[in-house]
C-alpha positions in Angstrom: 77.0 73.8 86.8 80.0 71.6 87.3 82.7 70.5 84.3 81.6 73.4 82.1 82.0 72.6 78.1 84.0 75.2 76.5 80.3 76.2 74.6 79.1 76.7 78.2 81.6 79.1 78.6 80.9 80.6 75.8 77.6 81.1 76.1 77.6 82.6 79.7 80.2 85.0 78.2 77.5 86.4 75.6 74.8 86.1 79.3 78.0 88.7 81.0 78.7 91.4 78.1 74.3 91.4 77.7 74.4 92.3 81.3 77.1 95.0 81.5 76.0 96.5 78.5 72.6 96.7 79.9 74.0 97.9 82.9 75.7 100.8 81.4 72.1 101.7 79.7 70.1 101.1 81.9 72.5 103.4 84.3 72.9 106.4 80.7 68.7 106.4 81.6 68.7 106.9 85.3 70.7 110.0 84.7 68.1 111.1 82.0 64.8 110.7 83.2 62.9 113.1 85.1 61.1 112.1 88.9 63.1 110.6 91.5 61.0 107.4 91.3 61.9 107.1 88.0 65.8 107.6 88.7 65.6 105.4 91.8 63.6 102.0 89.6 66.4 102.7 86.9 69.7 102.5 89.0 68.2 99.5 90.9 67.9 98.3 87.7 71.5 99.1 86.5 73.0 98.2 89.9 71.4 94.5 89.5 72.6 93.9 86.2 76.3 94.7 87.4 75.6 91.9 89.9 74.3 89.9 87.4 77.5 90.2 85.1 79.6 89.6 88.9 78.2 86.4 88.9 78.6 85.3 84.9 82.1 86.2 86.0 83.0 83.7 88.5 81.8 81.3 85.9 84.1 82.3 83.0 86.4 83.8 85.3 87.4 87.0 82.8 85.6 89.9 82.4 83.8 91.1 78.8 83.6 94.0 77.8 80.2 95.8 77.1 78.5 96.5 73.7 79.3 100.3 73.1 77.0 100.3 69.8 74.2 99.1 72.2 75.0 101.4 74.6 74.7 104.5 72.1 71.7 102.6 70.2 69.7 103.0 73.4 70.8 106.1 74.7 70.4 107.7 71.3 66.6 106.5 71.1 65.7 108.0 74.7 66.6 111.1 73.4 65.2 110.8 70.4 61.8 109.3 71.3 61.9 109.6 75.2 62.8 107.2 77.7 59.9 105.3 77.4 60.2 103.9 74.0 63.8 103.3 74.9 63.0 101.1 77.8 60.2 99.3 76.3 62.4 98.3 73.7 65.2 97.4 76.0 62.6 95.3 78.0 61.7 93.2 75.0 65.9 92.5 75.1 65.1 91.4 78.9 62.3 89.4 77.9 64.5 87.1 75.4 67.2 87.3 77.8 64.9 85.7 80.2 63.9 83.3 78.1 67.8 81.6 77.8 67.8 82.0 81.6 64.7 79.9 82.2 66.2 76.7 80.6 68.7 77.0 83.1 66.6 77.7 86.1 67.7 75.1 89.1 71.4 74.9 88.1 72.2 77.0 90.9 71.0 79.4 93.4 72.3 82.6 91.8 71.1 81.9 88.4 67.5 81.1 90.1 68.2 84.4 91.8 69.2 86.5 88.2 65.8 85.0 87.0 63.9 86.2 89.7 65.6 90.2 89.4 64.4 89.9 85.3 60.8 88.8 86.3 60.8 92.0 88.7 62.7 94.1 86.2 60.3 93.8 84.0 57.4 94.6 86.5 59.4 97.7 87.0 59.9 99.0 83.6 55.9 99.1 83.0 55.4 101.5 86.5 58.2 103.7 84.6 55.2 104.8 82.1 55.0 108.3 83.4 56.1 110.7 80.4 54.4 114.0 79.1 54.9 112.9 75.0 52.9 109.6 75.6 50.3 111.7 77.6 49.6 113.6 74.0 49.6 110.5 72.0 45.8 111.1 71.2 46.5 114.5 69.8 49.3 113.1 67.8 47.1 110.2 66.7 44.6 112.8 65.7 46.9 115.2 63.6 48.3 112.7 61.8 45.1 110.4 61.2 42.7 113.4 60.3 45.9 115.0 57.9 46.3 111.0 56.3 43.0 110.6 55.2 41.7 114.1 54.8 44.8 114.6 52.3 45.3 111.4 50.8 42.0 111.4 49.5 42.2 115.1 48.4 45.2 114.0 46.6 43.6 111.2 44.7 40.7 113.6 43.9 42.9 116.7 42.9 45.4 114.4 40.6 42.7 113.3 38.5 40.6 116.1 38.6 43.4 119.1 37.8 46.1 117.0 36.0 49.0 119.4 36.5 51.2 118.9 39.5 51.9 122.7 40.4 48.1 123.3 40.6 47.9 120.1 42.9 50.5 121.1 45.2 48.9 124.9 46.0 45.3 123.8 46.3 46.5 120.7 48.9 49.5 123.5 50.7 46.4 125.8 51.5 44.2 122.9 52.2 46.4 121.7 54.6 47.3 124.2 56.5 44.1 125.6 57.0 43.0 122.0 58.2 46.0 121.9 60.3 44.8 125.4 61.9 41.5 124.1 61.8 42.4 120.8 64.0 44.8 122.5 66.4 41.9 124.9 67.2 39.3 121.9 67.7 41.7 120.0 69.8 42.4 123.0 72.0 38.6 123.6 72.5 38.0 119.6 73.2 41.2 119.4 75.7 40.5 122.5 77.6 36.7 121.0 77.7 38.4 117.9 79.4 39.0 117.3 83.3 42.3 115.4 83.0 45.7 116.9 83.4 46.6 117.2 79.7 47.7 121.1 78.8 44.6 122.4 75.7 48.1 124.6 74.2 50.5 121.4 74.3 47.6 119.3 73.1 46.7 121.6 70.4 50.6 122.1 69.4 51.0 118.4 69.4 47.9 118.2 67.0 48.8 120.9 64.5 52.5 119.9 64.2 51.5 116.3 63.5 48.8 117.3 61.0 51.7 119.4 59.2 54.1 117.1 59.2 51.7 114.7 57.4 51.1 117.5 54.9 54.5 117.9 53.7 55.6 114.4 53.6 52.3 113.8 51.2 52.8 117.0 48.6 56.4 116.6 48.7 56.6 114.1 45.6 54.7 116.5 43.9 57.3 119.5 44.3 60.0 117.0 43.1 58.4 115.1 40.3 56.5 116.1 37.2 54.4 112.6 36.6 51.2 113.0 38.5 50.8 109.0 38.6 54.5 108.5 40.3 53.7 111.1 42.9 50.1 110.2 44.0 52.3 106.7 44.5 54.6 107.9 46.1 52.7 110.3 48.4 50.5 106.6 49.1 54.0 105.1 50.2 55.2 108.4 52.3 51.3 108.2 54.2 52.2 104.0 55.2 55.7 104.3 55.8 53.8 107.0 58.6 51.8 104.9 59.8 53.8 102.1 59.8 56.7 104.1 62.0 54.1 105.5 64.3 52.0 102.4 65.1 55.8 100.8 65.7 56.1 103.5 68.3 53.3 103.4 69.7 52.7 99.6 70.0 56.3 99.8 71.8 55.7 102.3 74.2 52.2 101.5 75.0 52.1 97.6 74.5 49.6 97.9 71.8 48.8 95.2 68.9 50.7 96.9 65.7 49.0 94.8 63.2 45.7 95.7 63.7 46.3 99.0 64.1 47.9 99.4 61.2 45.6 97.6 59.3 42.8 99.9 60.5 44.5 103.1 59.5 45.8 101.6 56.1 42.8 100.4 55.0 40.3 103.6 56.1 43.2 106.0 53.7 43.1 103.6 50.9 38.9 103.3 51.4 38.7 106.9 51.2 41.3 107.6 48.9 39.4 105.6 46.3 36.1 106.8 47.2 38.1 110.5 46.1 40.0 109.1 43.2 36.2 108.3 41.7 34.6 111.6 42.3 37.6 113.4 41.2 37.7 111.6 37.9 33.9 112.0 38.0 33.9 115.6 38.3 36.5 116.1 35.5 34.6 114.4 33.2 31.3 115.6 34.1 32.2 119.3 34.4 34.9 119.2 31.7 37.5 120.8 33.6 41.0 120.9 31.9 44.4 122.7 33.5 
């Protein structure tokens, strides 16, 4: 990498502050994560990237400071969302940082040898998949896909069918809750039924919380709005912004397709909610009912 253009330059500065910021993440983990393995992978990790950045320094011959919004970004996530999602997330970073690296490959040794660390970096991230949240995923899954569908489609039903939002939002509150009970309860009973490692209480807590959390986001509109026909739309939006936000996570942290996923759960609430939206205005008509 002789006689080195001043956009050269430039661009192996942007290759140096990506590697000391990752550094200093990458290092923020080590110090979080639980399970020595865990801690040893991660400041491997951190300690290569400062190597990394030691040699993008003899090429632009200053040093760069690191990106301290990254640096929170990342660290802020882990905590939020655990260290897994975090990583993941910082690995599909690697992954496009690899990609600039390849169209150098051969220039010299070191930069062959930087390549080499990001193809075994990111070997290393996926052993890192060892965290108690993403061992409950199913139960989560379960909460919140029983709670979506179950609710949404009461919704539809219970709009057209009672007409008065007050109504609606008591008949779905104790419908919900008693589902959520209902699911926890089931979940425990299938879990401690199980031979694997997973905790029935955790699993059922993980359940019930999920299918609660569902249950609020869909009746809110209707504790806030008086038009039945803005809330049931509005209670549609709050079920596929969940769904959209939890398939992200999940097709992060586990390497799963989103699309399809998302797809699958959209389409079965909107299925179902129709099917109720029918019988609901069926019923009201058939039976008379006014509120």
């Amino acid at each position: 990498m002789n006689q080195l253009t001043d956009i050269d330059i430039q661009r192996i500065a942007g290759f140096q502050k990506n590697e000391i910021t990752e550094h200093h993440i990458y290092d923020n983990l080590s110090k979080r994560v639980s399970g020595v393995r865990n801690r040893r992978i991660l400041t491997q990790i951190a300690s290569d990237e400062l190597r990394h950045y030691e040699v993008w320094k003899r090429f632009t011959g200053r040093d760069v400071a690191p990106n301290r919004f990254r640096i929170w970004f990342y660290s802020m996530i882990s905590i939020l969302f655990g260290f897994t999602f975090g990583i993941k997330l910082m690995e599909s970073g690697e992954m496009k940082a690899q990609d600039i690296y390849m169209r150098m490959e051969g220039a010299t040794s070191e930069v062959n040898s930087i390549i080499r660390d990001e193809e075994e970096h990111e070997q290393a991230l996926i052993t890192l998949l060892d965290e108690e949240r993403l061992q409950y995923t199913g139960s989560i899954v379960l909460g919140l896909n029983d709670a979506l569908v179950e609710l949404t489609g009461a919704l539809a039903g219970l709009t057209f069918a009672l007409q008065n939002t007050s109504v609606v939002v008591v008949t779905a509150s104790i419908t919900g809750f008693a589902a959520a009970l209902s699911m926890a309860a089931s979940e425990y009973l299938s879990t401690k039924s199980e031979s694997g490692t997973r905790n029935p209480v955790k699993a059922s807590i993980y359940t019930g919380i999920a299918y609660i959390f569902a249950v609020t986001v869909l009746i809110l509109p209707y504790l806030i709005f008086q038009n039945l026909y803005l809330c049931l739309g509005l209670a549609f939006a709050g079920a596929m912004a969940i769904i959209a936000l939890f398939n992200f996570y999940i097709s992060v942290a586990q390497g799963v397709p989103f699309r399809s996923r998302f797809l699958e759960m959209a389409g079965l609430i909107l299925v179902v909610a129709g099917i109720s939206f029918a019988a609901g205005l069926g019923i009201r008509m058939v039976f008379g009912i006014e509120v």
